[in-house]
C-alpha positions in Angstrom: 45.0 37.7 266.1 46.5 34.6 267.3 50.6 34.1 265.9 51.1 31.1 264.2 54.4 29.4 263.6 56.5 28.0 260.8 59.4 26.1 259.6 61.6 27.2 256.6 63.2 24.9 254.2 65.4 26.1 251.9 66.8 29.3 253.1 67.1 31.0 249.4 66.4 34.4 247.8 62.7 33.3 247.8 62.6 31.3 251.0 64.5 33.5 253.0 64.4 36.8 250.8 60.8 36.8 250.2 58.8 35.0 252.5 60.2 34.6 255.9 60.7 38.4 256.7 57.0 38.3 256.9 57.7 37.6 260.5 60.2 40.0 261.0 58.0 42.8 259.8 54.7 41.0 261.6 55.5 39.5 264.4 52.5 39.0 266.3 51.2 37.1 263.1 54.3 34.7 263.0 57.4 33.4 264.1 59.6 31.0 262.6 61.0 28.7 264.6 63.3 26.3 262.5 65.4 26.4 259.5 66.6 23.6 257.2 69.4 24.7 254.5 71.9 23.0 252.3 75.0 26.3 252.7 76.3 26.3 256.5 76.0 30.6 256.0 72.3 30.9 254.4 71.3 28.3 257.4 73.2 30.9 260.2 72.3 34.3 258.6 68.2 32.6 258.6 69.1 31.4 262.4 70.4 35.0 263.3 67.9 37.2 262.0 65.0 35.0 263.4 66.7 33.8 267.1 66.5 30.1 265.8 68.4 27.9 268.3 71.0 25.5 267.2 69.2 22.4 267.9 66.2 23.8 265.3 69.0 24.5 262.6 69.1 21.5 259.9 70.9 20.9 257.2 68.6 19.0 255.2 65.1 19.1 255.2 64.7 15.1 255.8 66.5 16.2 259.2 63.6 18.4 260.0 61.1 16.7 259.0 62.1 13.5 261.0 61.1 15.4 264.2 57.5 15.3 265.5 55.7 18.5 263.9 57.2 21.4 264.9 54.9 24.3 264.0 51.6 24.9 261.9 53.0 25.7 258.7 56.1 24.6 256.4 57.1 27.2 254.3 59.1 25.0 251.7 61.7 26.7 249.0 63.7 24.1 248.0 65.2 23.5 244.2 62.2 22.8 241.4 63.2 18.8 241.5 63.3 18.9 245.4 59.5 19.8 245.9 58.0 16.5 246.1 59.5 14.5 248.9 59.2 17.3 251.4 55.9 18.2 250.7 54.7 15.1 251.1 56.3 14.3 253.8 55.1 17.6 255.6 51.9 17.5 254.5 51.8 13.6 256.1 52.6 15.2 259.8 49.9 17.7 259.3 51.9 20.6 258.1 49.7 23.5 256.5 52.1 23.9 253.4 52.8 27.1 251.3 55.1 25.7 248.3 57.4 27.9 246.0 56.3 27.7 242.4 56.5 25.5 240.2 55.0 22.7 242.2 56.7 20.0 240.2 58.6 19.5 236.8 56.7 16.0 236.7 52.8 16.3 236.1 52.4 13.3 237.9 54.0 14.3 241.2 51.6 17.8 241.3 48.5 15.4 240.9 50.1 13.6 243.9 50.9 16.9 246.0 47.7 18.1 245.6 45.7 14.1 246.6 47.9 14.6 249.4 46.4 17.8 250.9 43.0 16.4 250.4 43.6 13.6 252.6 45.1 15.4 255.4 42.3 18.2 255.5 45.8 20.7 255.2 46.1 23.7 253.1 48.5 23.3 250.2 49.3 26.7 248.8 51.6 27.7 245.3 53.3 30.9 245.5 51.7 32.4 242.4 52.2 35.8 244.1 50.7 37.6 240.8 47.5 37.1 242.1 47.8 38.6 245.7 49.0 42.4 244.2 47.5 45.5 243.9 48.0 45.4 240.1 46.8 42.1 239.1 43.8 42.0 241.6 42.3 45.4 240.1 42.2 43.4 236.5 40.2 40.9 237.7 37.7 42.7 239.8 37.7 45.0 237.0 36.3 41.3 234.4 34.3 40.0 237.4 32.3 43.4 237.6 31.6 43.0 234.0 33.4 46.4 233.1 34.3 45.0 229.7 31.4 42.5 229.0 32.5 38.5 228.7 36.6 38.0 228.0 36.7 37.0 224.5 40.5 37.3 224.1 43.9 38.0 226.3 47.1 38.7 224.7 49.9 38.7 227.6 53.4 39.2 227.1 56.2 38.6 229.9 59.5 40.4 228.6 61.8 38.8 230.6 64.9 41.4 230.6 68.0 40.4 228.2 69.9 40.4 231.9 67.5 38.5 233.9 67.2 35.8 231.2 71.7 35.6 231.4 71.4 35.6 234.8 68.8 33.1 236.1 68.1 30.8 232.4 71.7 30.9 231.2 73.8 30.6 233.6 71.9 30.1 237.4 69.4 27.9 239.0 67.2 27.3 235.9 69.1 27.0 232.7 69.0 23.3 232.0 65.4 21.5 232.6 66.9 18.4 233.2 67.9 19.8 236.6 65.4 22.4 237.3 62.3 22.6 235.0 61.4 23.8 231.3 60.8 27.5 231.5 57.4 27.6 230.7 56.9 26.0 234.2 60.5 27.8 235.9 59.6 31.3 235.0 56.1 31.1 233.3 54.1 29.0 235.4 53.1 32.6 237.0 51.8 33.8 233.2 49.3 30.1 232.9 48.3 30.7 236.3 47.1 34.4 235.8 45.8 33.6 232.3 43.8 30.5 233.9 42.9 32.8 236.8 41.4 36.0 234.8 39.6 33.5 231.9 38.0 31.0 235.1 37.1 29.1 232.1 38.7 25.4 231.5 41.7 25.5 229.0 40.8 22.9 225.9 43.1 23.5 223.7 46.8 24.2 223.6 49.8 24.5 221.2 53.5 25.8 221.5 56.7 27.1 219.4 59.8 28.1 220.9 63.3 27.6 221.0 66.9 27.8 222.6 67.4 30.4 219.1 70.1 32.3 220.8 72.4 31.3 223.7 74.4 28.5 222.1 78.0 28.0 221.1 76.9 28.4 217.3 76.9 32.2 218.2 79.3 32.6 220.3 81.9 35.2 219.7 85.0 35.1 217.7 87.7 34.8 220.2 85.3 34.5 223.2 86.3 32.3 225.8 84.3 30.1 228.8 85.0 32.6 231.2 83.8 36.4 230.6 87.2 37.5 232.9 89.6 35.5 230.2 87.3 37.3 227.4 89.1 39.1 224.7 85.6 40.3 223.5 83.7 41.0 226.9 84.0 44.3 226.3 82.0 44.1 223.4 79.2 41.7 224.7 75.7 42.8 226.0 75.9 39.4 228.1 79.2 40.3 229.7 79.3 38.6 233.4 81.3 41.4 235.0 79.2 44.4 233.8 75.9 42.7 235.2 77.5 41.8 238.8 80.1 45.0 239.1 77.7 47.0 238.4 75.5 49.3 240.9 72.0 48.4 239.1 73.0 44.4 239.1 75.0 43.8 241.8 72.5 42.7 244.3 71.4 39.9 242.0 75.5 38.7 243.2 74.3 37.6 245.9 73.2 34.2 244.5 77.0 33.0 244.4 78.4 35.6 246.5 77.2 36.0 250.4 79.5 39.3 250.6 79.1 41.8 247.8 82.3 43.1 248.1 84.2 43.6 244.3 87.0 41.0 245.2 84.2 38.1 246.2 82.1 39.4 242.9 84.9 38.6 240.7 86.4 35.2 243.0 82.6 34.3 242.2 82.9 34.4 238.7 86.1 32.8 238.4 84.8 29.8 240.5 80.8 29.4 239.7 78.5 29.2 236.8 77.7 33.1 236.9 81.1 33.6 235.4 80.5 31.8 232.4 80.3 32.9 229.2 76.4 32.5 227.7 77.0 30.9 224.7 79.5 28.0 226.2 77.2 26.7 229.5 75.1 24.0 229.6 71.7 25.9 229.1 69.1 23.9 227.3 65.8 25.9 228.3 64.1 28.4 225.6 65.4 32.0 225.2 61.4 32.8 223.3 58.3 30.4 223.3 54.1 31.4 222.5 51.9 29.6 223.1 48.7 29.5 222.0 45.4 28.6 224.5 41.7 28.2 223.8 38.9 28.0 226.5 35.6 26.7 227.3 33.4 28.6 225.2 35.8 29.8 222.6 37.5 32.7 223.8 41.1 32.2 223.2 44.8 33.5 224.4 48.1 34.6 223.3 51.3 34.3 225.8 54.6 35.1 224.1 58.0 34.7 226.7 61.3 36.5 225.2 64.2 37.1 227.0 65.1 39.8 224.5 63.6 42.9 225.9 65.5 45.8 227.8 62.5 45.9 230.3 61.8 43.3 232.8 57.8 43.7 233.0 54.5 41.7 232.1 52.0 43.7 229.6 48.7 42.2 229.2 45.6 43.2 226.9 42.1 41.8 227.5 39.7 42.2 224.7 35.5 41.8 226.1 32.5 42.1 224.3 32.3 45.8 225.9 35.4 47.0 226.8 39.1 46.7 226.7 41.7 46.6 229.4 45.3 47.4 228.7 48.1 47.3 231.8 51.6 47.6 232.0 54.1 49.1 235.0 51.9 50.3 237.3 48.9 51.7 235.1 45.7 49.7 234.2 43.6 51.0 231.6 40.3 50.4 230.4 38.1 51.5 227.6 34.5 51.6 227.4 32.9 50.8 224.0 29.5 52.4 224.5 31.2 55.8 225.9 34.4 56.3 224.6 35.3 56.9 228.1 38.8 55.8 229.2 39.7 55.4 232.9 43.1 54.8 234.1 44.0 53.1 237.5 47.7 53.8 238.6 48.7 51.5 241.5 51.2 53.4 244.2 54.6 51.4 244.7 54.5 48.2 246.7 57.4 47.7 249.2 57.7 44.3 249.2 58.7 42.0 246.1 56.6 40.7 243.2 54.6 44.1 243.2 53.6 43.2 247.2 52.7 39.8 246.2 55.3 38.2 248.2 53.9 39.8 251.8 50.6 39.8 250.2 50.3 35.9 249.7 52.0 35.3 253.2 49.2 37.4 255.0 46.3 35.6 253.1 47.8 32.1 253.3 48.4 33.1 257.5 44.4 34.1 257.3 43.2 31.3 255.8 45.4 28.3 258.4 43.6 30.4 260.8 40.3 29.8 259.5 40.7 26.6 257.8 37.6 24.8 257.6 38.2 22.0 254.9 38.4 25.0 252.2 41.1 25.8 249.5 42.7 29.0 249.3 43.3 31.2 246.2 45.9 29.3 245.3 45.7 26.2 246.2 47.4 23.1 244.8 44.1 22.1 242.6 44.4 25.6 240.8 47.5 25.2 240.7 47.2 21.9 238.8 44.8 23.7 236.6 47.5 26.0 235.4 50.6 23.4 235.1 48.7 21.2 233.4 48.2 23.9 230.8 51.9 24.3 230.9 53.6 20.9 231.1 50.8 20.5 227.7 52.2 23.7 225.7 56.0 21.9 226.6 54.6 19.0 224.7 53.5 20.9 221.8 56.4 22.1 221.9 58.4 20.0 221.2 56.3 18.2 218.7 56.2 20.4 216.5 53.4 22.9 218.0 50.9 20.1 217.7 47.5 21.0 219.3 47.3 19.3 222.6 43.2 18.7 223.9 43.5 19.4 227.7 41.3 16.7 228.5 42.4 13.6 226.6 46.2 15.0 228.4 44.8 15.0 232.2 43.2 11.6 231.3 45.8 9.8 229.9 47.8 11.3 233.6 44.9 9.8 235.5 45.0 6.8 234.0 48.7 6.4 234.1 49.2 7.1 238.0 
């Protein structure tokens, strides 16, 4: 097996945390040999653990890119808005390119990532990691073996975690879509990937309610404050900053303000960043709950529902056929047979790395298929990809018009026709 090399950009919890230790644990398969990162100690901790040299450590990814190609692939993990540029780019000098979901909070800038691939013969592959685990490949060899008969409807539910939804759609990376994405692309692009993935039907029809119902100042506290540490009513808050990031079960999740998770940089980090704030007094404009509502070629329909109200942090999914039923949540998959009354369960063993082992288990295909490349796309590729965000950016518009019905193909048209 030949070892084939990358460059990094953006050296982040997914970039960094998730992806490139892929060739710490492999390798033989890769090695990365450059780095380009924004923060001076994400860019030297990335150089360390890999034995980058100086003069292949950037600070900006237009740096990097700038030289001749360096490597085969360019892994890129850079901010929502600050996918375009350097995918193009790489994909220009010939890069095979694994991007970090979502491709693009502009529709018009994924049908250009994904013209771009095409025309350089180069693999352009979208971290939708659901599809590369144990779990989520067993439902849909389970549908393709006809164990259920044809899918006639799919009811999937992602309860974000009341925490998770403070942390990352409140108060980090993705609370405001004007400077990240809406979060049916940020967090649920995953959830219209899978749901496109398991129907392999075209999407028709789409419509969407939702709303930012909860995290404003119109519910904020009497006598709360901006900062949770100036908070006369922390104690009292299920949101509080300083219970999440002091605690033992959140304090890793620190680490996206904090490089040291010692208690004195915890709390200098909530004095001084965003995590600090209090929930209801940030500038957060992305839903805290959205459905949406899909129907497919041939009439079998779906449910999603996103809340960031649940205690559990977990995706439950129910997929009604003409035969059977599957029902999965955690690590258990369950079908039942109409014609038997048999039930069988499936319980899949714990995964060691992220994303239920999609995040090593999409780095190992995507390394497979460079090495066989042949002019083919891979499971995810960008045109999927586009499948899926197009079914996405159209729920946003339902959205917020009033959940009217959006026809799929008179939306990609009027996209086409406006590039």
């Amino acid at each position: 097996m030949s070892q084939l090399t990358a460059v990094l950009i953006g050296a982040g919890a997914r970039g960094a945390g998730s992806y490139a230790p892929y060739a710490l644990d492999f390798p033989h398969e890769l090695k990365l040999i450059a780095v380009a990162e924004t923060d001076p100690v994400r860019r030297e901790r990335t150089a360390e653990a890999h034995s980058i040299p100086p003069e292949r450590c950037y600070a900006s990814w237009e740096e990097l890119l700038a030289e001749p190609q360096l490597a085969d692939i360019a892994i890129i993990c850079t901010q929502d808005r600050m996918h375009y540029e350097p995918t193009l780019l790489a994909l220009n000098k010939k890069y095979h390119v694994m991007l970090e979901k979502p491709m693009s909070p502009d529709p018009k800038e994924c049908l250009d990532m994904e013209q771009a691939a095409k025309d350089n013969n180069r693999l352009l592959t979208i971290c939708h990691v659901l599809r590369y685990t144990p779990f989520w490949t067993a439902i849909k060899r389970m549908i393709t073996e006809g164990r259920i008969g044809e899918v006639v409807s799919i009811q999937l539910n992602e309860n974000v975690g009341y925490w998770h939804i403070a942390h990352s759609f409140v108060r980090g990376n993705w609370n405001n879509s004007d400077k990240s994405s809406p979060m049916i692309l940020a967090k649920s692009c995953h959830d219209m990937d899978v749901l496109s993935w398991l129907m392999d039907k075209s999407c028709t029809r789409v419509s969407s309610f939702g709303s930012l119902m909860h995290f404003n100042e119109e519910h904020a506290p009497e006598d709360s404050t901006d900062r949770c540490l100036d908070c006369a009513v922390e104690a009292t808050c299920p949101y509080s900053a300083p219970r999440f990031y002091l605690s033992d079960e959140f304090k890793g999740w620190a680490r996206h303000f904090s490089p040291d998770l010692t208690k004195s940089n915890i709390i200098k980090g909530l004095r001084e960043t965003d995590y600090g704030r209090c929930v209801y007094r940030s500038d957060n404009n992305v839903v805290d709950h959205q459905v949406v509502n899909m129907e497919f070629e041939g009439g079998a329909t779906a449910m999603f529902s996103m809340c960031g109200f649940t205690f559990e942090q977990e995706r439950r999914i129910q997929i009604m056929g003409t035969s059977g039923e599957l029902r999965a949540e955690g690590d258990t998959i369950t079908l039942y047979d109409f014609l038997t009354h048999q039930k069988t369960e499936l319980t899949i063993p714990p995964q060691v790395t992220g994303h239920g082992g999609g995040d090593a288990g999409i780095v190992r295909s995507f390394l497979k298929e460079v090495r066989n490349y042949n002019g083919q796309d891979s499971l995810t590729s960008a045109t999927a990809s586009v499948r899926s965000h197009l079914m996405a950016f159209a729920a946003e518009e339902s959205r917020l018009n009033g959940g009217k019905v959006i026809v799929l193909s008179d939306y990609a048209e009027a996209l086409t026709a406006a590039k």
